[in-house]
C-alpha positions in Angstrom: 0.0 0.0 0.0 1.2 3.6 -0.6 1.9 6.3 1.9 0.5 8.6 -0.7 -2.5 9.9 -2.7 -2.7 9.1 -6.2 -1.9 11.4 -8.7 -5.6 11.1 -9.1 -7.0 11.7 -5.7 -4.1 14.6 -5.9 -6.1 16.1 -9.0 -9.8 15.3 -7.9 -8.5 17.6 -4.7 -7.8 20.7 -6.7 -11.8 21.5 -7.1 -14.6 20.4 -5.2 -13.4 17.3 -3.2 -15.1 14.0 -4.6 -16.0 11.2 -2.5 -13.4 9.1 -3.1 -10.4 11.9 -2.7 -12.4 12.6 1.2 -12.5 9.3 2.0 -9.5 8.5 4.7 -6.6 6.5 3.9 -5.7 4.0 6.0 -1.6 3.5 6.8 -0.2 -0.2 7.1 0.4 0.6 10.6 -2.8 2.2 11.4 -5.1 0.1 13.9 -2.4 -2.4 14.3 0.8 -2.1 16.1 4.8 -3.7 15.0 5.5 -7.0 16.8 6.8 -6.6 19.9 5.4 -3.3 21.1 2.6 -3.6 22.9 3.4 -5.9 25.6 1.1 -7.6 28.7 4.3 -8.4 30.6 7.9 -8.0 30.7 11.2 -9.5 31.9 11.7 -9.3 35.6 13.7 -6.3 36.5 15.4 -4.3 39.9 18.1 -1.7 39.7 20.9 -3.4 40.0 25.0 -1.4 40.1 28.4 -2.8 39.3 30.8 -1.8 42.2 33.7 0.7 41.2 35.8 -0.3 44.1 37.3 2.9 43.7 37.3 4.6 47.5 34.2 6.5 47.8 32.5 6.1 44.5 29.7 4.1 45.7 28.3 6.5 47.6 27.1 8.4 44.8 24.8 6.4 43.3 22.6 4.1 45.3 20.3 1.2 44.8 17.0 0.8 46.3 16.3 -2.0 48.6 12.8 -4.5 49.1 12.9 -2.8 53.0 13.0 1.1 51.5 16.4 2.0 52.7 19.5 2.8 49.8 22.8 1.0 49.7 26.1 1.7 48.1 25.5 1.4 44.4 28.1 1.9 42.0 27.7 1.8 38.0 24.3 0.9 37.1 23.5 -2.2 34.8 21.2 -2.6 32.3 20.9 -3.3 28.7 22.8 -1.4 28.4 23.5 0.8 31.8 24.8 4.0 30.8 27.1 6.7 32.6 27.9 10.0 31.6 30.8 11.2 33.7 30.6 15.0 32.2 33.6 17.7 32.7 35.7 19.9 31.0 39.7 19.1 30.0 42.4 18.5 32.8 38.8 17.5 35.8 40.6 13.8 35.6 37.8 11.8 33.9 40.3 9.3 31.9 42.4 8.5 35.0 39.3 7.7 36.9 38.7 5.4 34.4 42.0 3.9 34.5 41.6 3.5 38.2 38.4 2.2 37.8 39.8 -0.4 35.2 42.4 -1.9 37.0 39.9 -2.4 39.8 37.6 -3.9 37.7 40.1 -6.4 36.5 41.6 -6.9 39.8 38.1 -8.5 40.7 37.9 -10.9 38.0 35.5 -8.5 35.6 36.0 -8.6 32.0 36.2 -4.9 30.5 36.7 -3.1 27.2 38.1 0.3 26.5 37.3 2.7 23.7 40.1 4.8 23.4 39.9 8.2 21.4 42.0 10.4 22.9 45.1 8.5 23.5 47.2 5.6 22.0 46.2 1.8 23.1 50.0 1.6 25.0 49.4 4.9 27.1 45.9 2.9 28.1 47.4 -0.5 29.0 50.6 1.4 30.4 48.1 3.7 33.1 46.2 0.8 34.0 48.3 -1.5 34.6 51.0 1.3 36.5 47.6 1.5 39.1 47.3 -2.0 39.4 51.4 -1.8 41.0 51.3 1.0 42.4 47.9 -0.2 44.5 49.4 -4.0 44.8 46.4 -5.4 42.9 47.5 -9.1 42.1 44.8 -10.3 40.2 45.6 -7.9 37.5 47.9 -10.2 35.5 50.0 -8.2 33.1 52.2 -9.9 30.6 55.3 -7.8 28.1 56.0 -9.9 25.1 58.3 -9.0 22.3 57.7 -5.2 23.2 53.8 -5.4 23.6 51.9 -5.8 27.0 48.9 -7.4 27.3 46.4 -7.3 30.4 44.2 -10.6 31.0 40.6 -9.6 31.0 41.4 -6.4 28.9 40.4 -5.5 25.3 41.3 -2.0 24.2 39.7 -1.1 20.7 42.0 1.4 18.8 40.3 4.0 17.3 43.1 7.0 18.0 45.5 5.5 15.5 42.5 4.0 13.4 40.0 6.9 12.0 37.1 5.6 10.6 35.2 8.4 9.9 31.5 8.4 9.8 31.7 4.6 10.0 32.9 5.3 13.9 29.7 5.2 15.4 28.5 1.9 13.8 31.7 0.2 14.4 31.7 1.2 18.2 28.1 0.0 18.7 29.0 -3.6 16.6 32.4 -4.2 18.5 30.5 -3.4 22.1 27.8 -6.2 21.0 30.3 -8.8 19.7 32.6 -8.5 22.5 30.0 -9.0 25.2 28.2 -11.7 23.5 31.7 -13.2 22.8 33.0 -13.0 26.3 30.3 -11.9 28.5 32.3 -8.8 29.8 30.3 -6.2 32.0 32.2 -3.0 31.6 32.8 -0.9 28.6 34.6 2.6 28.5 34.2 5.2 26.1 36.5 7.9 26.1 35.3 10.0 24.8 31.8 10.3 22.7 33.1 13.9 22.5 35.8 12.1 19.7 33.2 9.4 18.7 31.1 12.1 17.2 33.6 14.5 15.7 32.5 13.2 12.2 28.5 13.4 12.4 27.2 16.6 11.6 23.8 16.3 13.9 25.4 15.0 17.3 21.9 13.8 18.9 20.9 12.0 15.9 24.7 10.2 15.7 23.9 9.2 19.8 20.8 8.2 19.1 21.7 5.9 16.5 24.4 4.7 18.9 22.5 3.7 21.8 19.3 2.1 19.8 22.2 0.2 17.9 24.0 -0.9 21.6 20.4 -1.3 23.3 19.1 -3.9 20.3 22.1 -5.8 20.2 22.5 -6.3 24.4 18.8 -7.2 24.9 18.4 -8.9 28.1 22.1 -8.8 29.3 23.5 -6.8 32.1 26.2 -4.2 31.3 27.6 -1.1 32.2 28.6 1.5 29.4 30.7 4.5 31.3 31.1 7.3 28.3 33.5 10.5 29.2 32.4 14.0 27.5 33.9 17.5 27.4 30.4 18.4 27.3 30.0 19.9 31.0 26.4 18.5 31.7 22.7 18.9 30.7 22.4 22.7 32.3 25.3 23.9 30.1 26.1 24.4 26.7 23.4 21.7 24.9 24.8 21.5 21.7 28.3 20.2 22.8 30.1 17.2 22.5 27.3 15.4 22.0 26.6 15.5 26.3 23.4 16.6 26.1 22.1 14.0 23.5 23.3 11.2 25.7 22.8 12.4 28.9 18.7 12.3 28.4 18.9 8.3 27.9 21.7 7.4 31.0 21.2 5.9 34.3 23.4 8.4 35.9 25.3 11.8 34.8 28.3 12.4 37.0 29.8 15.6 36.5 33.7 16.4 37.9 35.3 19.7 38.0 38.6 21.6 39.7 39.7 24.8 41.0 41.9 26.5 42.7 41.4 28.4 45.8 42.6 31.3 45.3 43.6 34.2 48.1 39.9 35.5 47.7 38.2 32.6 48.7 39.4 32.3 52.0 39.1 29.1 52.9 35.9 28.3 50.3 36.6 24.1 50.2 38.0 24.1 53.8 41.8 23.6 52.0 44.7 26.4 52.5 44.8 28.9 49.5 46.6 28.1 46.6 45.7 24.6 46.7 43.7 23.0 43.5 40.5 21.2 44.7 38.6 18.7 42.6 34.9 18.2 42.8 32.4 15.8 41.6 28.6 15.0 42.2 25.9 13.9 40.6 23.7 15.8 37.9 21.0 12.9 38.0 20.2 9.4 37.9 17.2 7.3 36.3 16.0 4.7 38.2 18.2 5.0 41.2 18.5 7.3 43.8 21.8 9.4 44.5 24.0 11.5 47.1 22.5 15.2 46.0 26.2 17.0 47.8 29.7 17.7 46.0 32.0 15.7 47.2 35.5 16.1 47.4 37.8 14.1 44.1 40.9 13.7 44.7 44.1 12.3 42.8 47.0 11.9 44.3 51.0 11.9 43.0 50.2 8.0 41.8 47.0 9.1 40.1 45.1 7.0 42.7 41.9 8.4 42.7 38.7 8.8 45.5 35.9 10.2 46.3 35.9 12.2 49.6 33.3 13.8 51.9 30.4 16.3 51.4 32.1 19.6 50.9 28.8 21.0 52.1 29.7 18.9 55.2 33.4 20.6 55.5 34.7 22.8 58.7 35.5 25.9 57.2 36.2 29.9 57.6 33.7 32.4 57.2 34.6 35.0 54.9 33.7 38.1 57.2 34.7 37.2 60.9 37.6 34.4 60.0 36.4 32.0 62.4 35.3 28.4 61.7 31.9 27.4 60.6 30.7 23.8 61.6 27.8 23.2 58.9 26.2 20.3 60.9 25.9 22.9 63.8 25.7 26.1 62.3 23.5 28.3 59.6 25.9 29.4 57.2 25.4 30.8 53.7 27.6 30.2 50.5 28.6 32.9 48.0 30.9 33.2 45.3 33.0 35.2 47.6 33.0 32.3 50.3 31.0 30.8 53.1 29.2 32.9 55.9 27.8 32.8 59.1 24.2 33.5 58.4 24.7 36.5 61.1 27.9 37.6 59.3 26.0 37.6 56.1 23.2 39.5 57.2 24.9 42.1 58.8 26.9 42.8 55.6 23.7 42.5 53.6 22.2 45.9 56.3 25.8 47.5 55.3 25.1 46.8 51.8 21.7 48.2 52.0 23.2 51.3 53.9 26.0 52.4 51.7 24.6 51.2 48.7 22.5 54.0 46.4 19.9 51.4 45.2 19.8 50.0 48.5 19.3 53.2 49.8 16.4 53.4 47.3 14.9 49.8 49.0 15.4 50.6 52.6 13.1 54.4 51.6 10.7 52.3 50.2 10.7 49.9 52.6 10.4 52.2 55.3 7.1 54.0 53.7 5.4 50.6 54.5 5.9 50.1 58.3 9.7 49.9 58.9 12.5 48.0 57.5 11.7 44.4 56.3 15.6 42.6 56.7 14.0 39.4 54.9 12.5 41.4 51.7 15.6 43.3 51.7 17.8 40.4 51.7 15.8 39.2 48.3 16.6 42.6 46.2 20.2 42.8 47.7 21.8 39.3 47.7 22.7 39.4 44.2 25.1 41.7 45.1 27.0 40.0 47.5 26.8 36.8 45.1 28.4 38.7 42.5 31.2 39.8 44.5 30.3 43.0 45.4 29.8 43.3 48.7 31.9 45.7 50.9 34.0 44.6 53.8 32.9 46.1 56.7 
C-alpha cells in the first residue's frame, strides 16, 4: 500500500473534493501495532550497580532496597546501563577510568576500552602502573616481544585507526560482539566527545548509537561509562554530544577543579593556593543518588577517591575568620566564600546602607511600616553573590 495519494486523488482535490479523494486513507500501521510493542508483561527487572571499588565512589549512586532503605550502588546495569561522567579538559575523567579499570580487573571483571583520545600503549601502560602502584595481584599483566597485554582487557583502537562516519556503527557492533563473545560487563568510552567529531547532527549520531547498543544487548546486564567534554545537561546543549546522551543514562556524574585562590578564603575548607577537585551527581534514572559535591581527589600516583560532602566541610567564614561547623551552624555560600548567616546579614544591612539602590529599597521599605531585613535580603543578595559586597 502507498503512503500517498494518487496522482488522481491529488487532481480530484484541486476543485470540489469527490468522494473518493475525502475518503480517509488507512496506513499499514494504522489500527495495528509492530510486533513486539505492545506488551502484557515484561522481563523481571530491579536496579541493579556494578561496584567501582574505587574509595568512595559508591556512595554516589545508590540502589534501592525491598525494606525502603538505599545501599552503596556503584555503575548501574542494564541493557545497556549507561554513565555519563561529564567535565571539562584536565577534571581527571580518563584517569578515573583507568583506576576504575584496574579495579575492575583486579576482581575478575572482564572490561573493554574505547580509546579516542590516547594511544592503546598509554591505556594498558596507566592501568596497569595503578594495578602496581595499588598492589592489585589479580591484574595479570604480561610484556612480550615489546607489547603488553592485560588478561581480561580489550582495548579497541580507534586513536591511531580513523574511521570516519563509520565510527559510530563500528563502536556499537564491537560493544555487542565483545560482550556476547566473552560476556564482559564494563565498557569505557573515552570520549563520545571524539566518537562524534564526524557526524554533523550530534543527537541524531547518539541516538543511532544507543538504539544500535540497546538492540544488540537485549536482556544482558552491562555497564557503558562514556566521558564527555560536554559539561552536563544545564550547560552548553549543543556540545560534545553531552546533552544527546545524557537524556537516555542511568546516571550523569559531573567532575570539576579549582583553585582556591587568596579571595576565597578558605571556600573548600583547604589552605589557599591549593587545587580542589569536585564531583557529584547531575541525575540518575532509576536510582536514587548523594544530592552534595563531594571532594575528588588524585593523588601523586594518580590513585583516585571520592571524599566527603564539601557542604559537610569545617571551614572559615569569609567576614569574621572563624570556623563554621555546617552540621551545627547556619551558614550561607557565595561566590565570595562561606558565611555565618549572622555575618552575612549584617553585611547585607551595610550593603543596604552604603549602597545607592539600596538606599532606594530601605526608603521604600520604610514607607510601608519599617525596615523588612527578609524582603531586603531578596533585592540585595545578588550583590554580595556577584562579589560585590563591601567589607565592613
Amino acid at each position: 500500500m502507498s503512503w500517498f495519494k494518487s496522482k488522481e486523488s491529488q487532481s480530484e482535490a484541486v476543485g470540489q473534493p469527490s468522494k473518493a479523494s475525502t475518503e480517509k486513507i488507512v496506513t499499514p500501521y494504522q489500527g495495528s501495532s509492530l510486533k513486539g510493542r505492545r506488551l502484557s508483561s515484561t522481563r523481571l527487572w530491579r536496579p541493579r550497580c556494578l561496584s567501582s571499588y574505587v574509595d568512595g565512589f559508591d556512595e554516589l549512586v545508590l540502589v534501592p532496597t525491598d525494606d525502603g532503605e538505599h545501599i552503596p550502588g556503584g555503575l548501574p546495569l542494564g541493557s545497556p546501563g549507561i554513565t555519563l561522567l561529564a567535565g571539562s579538559p584536565g577534571t581527571g575523567k580518563s584517569v578515573f577510568l583507568y583506576n576504575l579499570f584496574a579495579n575492575q580487573l583486579n576482581h575478575g571483571v572482564k572490561a573493554q576500552f574505547h580509546t579516542f583520545e590516547k594511544p592503546p600503549e598509554v591505556v594498558a601502560y596507566n592501568i596497569a602502573n595503578i594495578a602496581f602502584l595499588e598492589n592489585l595481584e589479580n591484574v595479570k599483566v604480561t610484556i612480550n616481544e615489546g607489547k603488553r597485554a592485560i588478561e581480561g582487557l580489550e582495548i579497541v583502537d580507534s586513536f591511531t585507526k580513523d574511521h570516519g562516519k563509520q565510527t559510530v556503527p563500528l563502536s556499537a557492533k564491537d560493544i555487542v560482539d565483545w560482550h556476547k563473545e566473552t560476556g564482559g560487563q564494563l565498557v569505557a568510552i573515552d570520549s563520545v566527545t571524539d566518537m562524534t567529531a564526524w557526524e554533523g547532527e550530534l543527537r541524531t549520531a547518539m541516538r543511532d548509537f544507543i538504539n544500535r547498543i540497546t538492540e544488540g544487548l537485549e536482556g544482558s546486564e552491562i555497564s557503558i561509562i562514556a566521558t564527555s567534554q560536554h559539561r552536563g545537561a544545564r550547560q552548553d546543549p549543543g556540545i560534545a554530544g553531552g546533552i544527546a546522551i545524557a537524556h537516555r543514562c542511568n546516571a550523569v556524574i559531573q567532575v570539576d577543579h579549582c583553585f582556591v585562590s587568596v579571595f576565597d578564603k578558605g571556600y573548600y575548607g583547604v589552605p589557599r593556593g591549593v587545587q580542589v577537585r569536585r564531583i557529584w551527581v547531575e541525575k540518575t534514572a532509576d536510582f536514587a543518588h548523594s544530592s552534595d559535591e563531594h571532594f575528588f581527589t588524585i593523588d601523586q600516583n594518580a590513585i583516585c577517591s571520592v571524599g566527603k560532602s564539601i557542604a559537610k566541610t569545617i571551614t572559615q567564614c569569609f567576614q569574621c575568620g572563624t570556623m563554621i561547623d555546617p552540621s551545627k551552624e547556619e551558614f550561607v555560600r557565595t561566590k565570595l566564600g562561606t558565611w555565618h548567616r549572622s555575618c552575612y546579614d549584617e553585611q547585607l544591612s551595610l550593603q543596604i546602607a552604603t549602597d545607592g539602590f539600596g538606599k532606594e529599597v530601605n526608603k521604600a521599605l520604610k514607607a510601608e511600616n519599617g525596615l523588612d531585613k527578609g524582603i531586603v535580603r531578596g533585592a540585595v543578595e545578588q550583590w554580595v553573590n556577584n562579589g560585590k559586597a563591601k567589607k565592613s
